[in-house]
Structures are given as C-alpha cells and as structure tokens.
C-alpha positions as a LaTeX table, in Angstrom:
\begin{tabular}{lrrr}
\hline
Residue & $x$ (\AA) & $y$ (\AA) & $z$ (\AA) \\
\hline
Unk1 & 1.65 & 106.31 & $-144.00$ \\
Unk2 & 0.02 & 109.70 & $-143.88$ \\
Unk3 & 2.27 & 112.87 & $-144.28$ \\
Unk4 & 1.03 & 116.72 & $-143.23$ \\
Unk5 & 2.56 & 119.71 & $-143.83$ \\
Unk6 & 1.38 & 122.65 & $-140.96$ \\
Unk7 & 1.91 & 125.84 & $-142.41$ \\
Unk8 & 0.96 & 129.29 & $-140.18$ \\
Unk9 & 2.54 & 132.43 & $-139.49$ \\
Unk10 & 4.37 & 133.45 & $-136.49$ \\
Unk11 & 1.97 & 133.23 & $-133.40$ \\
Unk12 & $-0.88$ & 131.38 & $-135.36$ \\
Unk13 & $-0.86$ & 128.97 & $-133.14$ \\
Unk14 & 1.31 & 126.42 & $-135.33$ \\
Unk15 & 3.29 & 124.85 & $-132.06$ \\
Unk16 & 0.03 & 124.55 & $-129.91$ \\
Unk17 & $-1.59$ & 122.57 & $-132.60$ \\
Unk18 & 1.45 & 120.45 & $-134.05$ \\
Unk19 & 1.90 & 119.11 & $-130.62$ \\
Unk20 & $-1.91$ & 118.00 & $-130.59$ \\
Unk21 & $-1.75$ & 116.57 & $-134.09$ \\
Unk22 & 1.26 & 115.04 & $-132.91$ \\
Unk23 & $-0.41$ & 113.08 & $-130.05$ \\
Unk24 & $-3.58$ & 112.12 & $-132.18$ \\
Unk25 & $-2.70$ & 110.36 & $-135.03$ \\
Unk26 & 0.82 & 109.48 & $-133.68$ \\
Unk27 & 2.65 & 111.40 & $-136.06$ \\
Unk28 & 6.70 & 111.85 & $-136.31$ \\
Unk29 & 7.02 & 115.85 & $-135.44$ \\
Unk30 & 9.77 & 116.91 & $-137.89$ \\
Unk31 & 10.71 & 120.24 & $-137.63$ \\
Unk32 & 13.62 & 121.51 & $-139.17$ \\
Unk33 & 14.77 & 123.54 & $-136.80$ \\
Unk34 & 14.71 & 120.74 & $-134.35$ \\
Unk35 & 16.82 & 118.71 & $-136.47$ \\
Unk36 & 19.14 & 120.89 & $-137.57$ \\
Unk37 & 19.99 & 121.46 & $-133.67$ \\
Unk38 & 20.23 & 118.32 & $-132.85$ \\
Unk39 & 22.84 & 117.41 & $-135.82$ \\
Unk40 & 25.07 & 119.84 & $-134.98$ \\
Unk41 & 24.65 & 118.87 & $-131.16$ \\
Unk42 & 25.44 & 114.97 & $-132.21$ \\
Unk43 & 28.43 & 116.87 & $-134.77$ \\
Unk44 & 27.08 & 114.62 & $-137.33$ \\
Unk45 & 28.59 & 115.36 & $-140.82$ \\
Unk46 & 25.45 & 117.27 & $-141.93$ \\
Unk47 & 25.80 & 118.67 & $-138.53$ \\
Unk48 & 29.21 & 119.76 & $-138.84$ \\
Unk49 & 28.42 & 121.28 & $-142.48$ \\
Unk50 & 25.13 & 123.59 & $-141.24$ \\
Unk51 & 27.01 & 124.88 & $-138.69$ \\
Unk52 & 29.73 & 126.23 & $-141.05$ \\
Unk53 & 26.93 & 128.08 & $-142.91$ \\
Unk54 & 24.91 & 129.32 & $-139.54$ \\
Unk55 & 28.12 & 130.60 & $-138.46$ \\
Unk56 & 28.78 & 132.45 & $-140.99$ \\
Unk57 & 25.34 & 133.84 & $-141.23$ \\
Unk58 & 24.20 & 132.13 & $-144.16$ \\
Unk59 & 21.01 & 129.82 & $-144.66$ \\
Unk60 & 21.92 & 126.08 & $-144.66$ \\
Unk61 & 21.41 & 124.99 & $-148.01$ \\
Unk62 & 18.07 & 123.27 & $-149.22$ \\
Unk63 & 20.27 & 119.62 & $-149.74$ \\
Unk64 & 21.39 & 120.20 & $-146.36$ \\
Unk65 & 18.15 & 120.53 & $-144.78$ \\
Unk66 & 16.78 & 117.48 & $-147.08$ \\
Unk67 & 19.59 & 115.01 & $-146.14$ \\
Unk68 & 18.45 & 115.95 & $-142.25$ \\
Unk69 & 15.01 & 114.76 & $-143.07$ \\
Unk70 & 16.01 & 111.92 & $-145.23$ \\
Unk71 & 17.97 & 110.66 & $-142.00$ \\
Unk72 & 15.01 & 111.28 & $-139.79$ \\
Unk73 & 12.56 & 109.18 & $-141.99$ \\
Unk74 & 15.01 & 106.77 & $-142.36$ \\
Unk75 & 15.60 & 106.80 & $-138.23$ \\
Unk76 & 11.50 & 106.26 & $-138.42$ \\
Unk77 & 10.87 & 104.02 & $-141.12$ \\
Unk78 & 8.21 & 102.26 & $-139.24$ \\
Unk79 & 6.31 & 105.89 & $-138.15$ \\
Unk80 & 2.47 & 105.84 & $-138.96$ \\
Unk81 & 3.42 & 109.08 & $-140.86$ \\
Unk82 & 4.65 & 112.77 & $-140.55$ \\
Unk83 & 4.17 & 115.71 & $-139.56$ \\
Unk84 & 6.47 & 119.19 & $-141.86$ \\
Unk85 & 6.97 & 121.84 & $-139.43$ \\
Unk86 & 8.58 & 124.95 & $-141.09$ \\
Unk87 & 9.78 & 122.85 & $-143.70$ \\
Unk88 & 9.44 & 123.35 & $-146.92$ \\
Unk89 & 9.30 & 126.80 & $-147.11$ \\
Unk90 & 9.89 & 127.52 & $-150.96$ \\
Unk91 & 8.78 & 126.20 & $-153.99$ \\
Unk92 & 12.09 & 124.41 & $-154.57$ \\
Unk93 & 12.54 & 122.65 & $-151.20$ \\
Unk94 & 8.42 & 121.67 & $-151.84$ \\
Unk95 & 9.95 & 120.31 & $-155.05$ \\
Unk96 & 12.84 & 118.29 & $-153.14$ \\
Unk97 & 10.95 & 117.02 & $-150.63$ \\
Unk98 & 8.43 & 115.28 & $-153.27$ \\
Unk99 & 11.27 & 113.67 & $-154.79$ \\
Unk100 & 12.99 & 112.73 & $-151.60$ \\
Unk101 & 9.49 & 110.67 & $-150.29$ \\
Unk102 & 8.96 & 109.33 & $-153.96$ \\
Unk103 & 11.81 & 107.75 & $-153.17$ \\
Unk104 & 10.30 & 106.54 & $-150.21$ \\
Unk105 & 7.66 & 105.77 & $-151.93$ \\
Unk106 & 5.49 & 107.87 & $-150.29$ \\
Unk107 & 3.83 & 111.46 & $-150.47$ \\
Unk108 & 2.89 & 114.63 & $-148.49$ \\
Unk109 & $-1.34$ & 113.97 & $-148.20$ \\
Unk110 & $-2.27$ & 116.86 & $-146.85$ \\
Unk111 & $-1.21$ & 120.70 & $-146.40$ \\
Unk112 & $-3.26$ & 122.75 & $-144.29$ \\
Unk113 & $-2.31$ & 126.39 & $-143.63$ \\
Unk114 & $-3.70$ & 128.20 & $-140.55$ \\
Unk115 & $-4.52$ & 131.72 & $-141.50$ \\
Unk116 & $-4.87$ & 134.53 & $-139.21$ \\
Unk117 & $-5.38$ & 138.42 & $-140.08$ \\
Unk118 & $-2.25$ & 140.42 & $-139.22$ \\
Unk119 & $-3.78$ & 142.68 & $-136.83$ \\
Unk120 & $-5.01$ & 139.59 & $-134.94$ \\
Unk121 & $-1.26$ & 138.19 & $-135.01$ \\
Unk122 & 0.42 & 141.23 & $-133.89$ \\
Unk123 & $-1.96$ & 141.58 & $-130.80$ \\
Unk124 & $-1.15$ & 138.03 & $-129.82$ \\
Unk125 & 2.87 & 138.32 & $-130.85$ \\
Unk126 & 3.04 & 141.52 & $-128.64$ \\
Unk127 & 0.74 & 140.22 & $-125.99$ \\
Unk128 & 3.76 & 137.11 & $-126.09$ \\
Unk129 & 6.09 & 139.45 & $-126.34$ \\
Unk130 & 5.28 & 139.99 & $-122.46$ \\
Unk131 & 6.28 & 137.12 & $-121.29$ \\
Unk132 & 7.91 & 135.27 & $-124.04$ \\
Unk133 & 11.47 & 137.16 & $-123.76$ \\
Unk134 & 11.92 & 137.14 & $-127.07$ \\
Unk135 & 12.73 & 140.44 & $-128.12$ \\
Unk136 & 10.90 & 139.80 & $-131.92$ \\
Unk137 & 8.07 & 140.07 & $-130.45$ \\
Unk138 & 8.07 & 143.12 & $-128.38$ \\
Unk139 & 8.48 & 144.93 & $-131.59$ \\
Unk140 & 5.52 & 145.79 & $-134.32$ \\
Unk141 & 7.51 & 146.91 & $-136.99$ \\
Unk142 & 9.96 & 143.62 & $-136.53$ \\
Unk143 & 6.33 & 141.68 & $-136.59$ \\
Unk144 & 4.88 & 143.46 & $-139.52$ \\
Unk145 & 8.21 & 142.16 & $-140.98$ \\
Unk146 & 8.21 & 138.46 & $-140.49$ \\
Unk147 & 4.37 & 138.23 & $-141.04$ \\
Unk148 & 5.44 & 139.74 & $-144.44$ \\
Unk149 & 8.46 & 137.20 & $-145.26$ \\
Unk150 & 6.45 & 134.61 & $-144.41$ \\
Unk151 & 3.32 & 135.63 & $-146.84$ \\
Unk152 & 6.19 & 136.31 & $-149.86$ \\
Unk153 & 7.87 & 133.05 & $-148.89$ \\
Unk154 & 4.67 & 130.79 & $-148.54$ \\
Unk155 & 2.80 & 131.64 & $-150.99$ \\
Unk156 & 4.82 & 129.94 & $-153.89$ \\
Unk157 & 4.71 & 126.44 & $-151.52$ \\
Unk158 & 1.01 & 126.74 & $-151.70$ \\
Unk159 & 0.82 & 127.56 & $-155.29$ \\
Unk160 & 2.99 & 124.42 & $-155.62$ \\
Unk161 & 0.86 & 122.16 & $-153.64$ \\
Unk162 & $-2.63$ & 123.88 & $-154.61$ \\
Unk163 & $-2.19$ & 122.73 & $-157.95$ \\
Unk164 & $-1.48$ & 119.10 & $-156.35$ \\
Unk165 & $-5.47$ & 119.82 & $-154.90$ \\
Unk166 & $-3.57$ & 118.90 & $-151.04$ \\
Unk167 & $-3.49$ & 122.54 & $-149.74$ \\
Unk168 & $-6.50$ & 124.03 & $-147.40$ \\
Unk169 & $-6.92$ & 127.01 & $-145.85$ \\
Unk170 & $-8.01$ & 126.68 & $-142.23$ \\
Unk171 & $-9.27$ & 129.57 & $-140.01$ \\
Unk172 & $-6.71$ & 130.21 & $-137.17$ \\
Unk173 & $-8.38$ & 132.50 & $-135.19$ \\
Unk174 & $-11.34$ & 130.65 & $-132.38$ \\
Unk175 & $-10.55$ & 128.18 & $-129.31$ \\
Unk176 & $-7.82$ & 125.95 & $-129.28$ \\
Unk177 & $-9.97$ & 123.21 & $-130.04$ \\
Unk178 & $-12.44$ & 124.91 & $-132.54$ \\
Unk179 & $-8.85$ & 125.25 & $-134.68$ \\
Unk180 & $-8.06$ & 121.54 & $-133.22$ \\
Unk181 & $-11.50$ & 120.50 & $-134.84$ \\
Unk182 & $-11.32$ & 122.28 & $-137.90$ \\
Unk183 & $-8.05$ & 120.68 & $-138.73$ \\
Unk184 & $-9.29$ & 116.96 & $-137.63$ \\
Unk185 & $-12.16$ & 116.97 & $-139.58$ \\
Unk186 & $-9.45$ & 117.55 & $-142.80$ \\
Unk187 & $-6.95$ & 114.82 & $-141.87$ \\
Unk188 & $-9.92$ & 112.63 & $-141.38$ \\
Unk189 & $-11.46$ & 112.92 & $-144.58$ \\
Unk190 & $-8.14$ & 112.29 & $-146.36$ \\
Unk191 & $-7.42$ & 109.09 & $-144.12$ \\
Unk192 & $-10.99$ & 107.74 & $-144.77$ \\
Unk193 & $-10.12$ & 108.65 & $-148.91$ \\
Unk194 & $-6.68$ & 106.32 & $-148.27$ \\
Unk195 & $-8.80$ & 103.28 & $-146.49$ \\
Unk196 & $-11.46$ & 103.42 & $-149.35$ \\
Unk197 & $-8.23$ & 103.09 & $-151.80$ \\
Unk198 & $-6.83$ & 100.70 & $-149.73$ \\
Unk199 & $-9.95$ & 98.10 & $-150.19$ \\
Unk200 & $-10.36$ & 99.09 & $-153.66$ \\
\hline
\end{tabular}
C-alpha cells in the first residue's frame, strides 16, 4: 500500500493534480471535506455529530474527522493506497493519523507540498475569481488571508513529517504536466525504495 499526503495552498493547483495522481497509481482520493459531506448526507452517527458542530460554527473535532477516515480505509481495505487531501492539517491530526494507519499497519510514504509564491497565487485566485463564483476569490485581502492561515497552519505538519525525512517541496508554478512530472518522478522513487524492500 502506498499512502500520499498533497499539501498546496489555495489555487496551487492541488485539485488538478490530485485527480491525476488519482488516476495513475489508482489511489483512494480521501478528502476530508468530501467525507465529511457525505456522512452527514448518509446521517451516519459521525455524520449526525459534525453537523452539530458545523452548525454551530465550530470546527469538527480532530476524532471526528479521524473516525471518517478510519471508516473510509476500512470501506477500502483492499485500495492499492491513498491519497490525504486537506487532511491533516496540524501537527496533532499528523500525529492521529500515524497512529490511526499503525493500526492499520500501514504508513503515510510520502508528503509532497506544492509551493507557489503568493503573488503568483493571488493572480490565479483572482483570475478564478472570474468565473469561479466564489466570492473568496474575488477578494485580495480575503486571499492574502487564507494564503496566510494556510502557511501558519502547515508549517507545523511539515515540521512533523520533515523530521520523518517523507516531506518534499515541489515547485507549483510551470505546465500542468511539468508539476504532473515533477511529482511522478517522487512517488516513483519511493515505490521503487518499497519493491527493493520488498525482495530484500
């Protein structure tokens, strides 16, 4: 089983290359936000309990979110691995979610971060902003903002995983498939590392 994390800022290009990853090494696409809309749609009891907290305007709780993605892995046991999507995005949930797939007896392999200047994100979040409809990103100062959060909120998750040598820095700004390439080439190199350890 190979597990990836795909970190990246708003409009970095995250979604565009998830859904490639996705297709290429037949990954499991687990984003949180996914799941948590599709418990509350099934009222499932984790459902039921996030949308207590949403409604109230509250973050669901980090053993929330994990018991989502402990059903999903469970609901995939025979995946060929997974891909994090927004998830985990602090130091403890990193923490959890090591536990939770020890348990599983597996780990996260690889974390790859797609980093892209701020100037270069606000052009393209603005530029979406056109046509998008989403009213965060007709705004610079609202941009500015979440490109800030997520710096603050990341940067503990790749302390935590840096000093587990599985985080790498990839350059999010080129084509499509220069970024498609770039991120390839690291997945591959870790999958060849597992089938050396595998014949060892």
């Amino acid at each position: 089983m190979f597990n990836l994390i795909l970190f990246g800022p708003p409009g970095s290009g995250k979604g565009t290359q998830s859904d490639r990853l996705v297709e290429k090494y037949g990954l499991v696409h687990l984003s949180t936000g996914n799941l948590l809309r599709s418990e509350i749609a099934e009222k499932t009891p984790l459902g039921i309990e996030a949308k207590n907290f949403i409604d109230k305007g509250q973050l669901v709780p980090d053993e929330v979110v994990i018991g989502m993605i402990d059903n999903s892995l469970e609901q995939h046991r025979d995946a060929k691995g997974f891909l994090f999507d927004g998830f985990p995005r602090t130091a403890n949930q990193a923490k959890a979610l090591d536990k939770l797939l020890e348990l599983k007896r597996t780990t996260i392999h690889n974390v790859l971060a797609l980093e892209v200047s701020e100037e270069e994100l606000v052009k393209r979040l603005l530029e979406r902003g056109k046509t998008s409809g989403r009213s965060d990103d007709t705004d610079e100062a609202v941009i500015r903002n979440r490109f800030s959060v997520y710096q603050n909120e990341t940067a503990p998750v790749a302390d935590h995983y840096k000093a587990q040598h599985k985080f790498k820095a990839i350059p999010g700004e080129g084509s499509v498939e220069e970024i498609s390439a770039a991120l390839s080439e690291q997945i591959d190199k870790t999958l060849d590392r597992q089938q050396q350890e595998a014949f060892e």
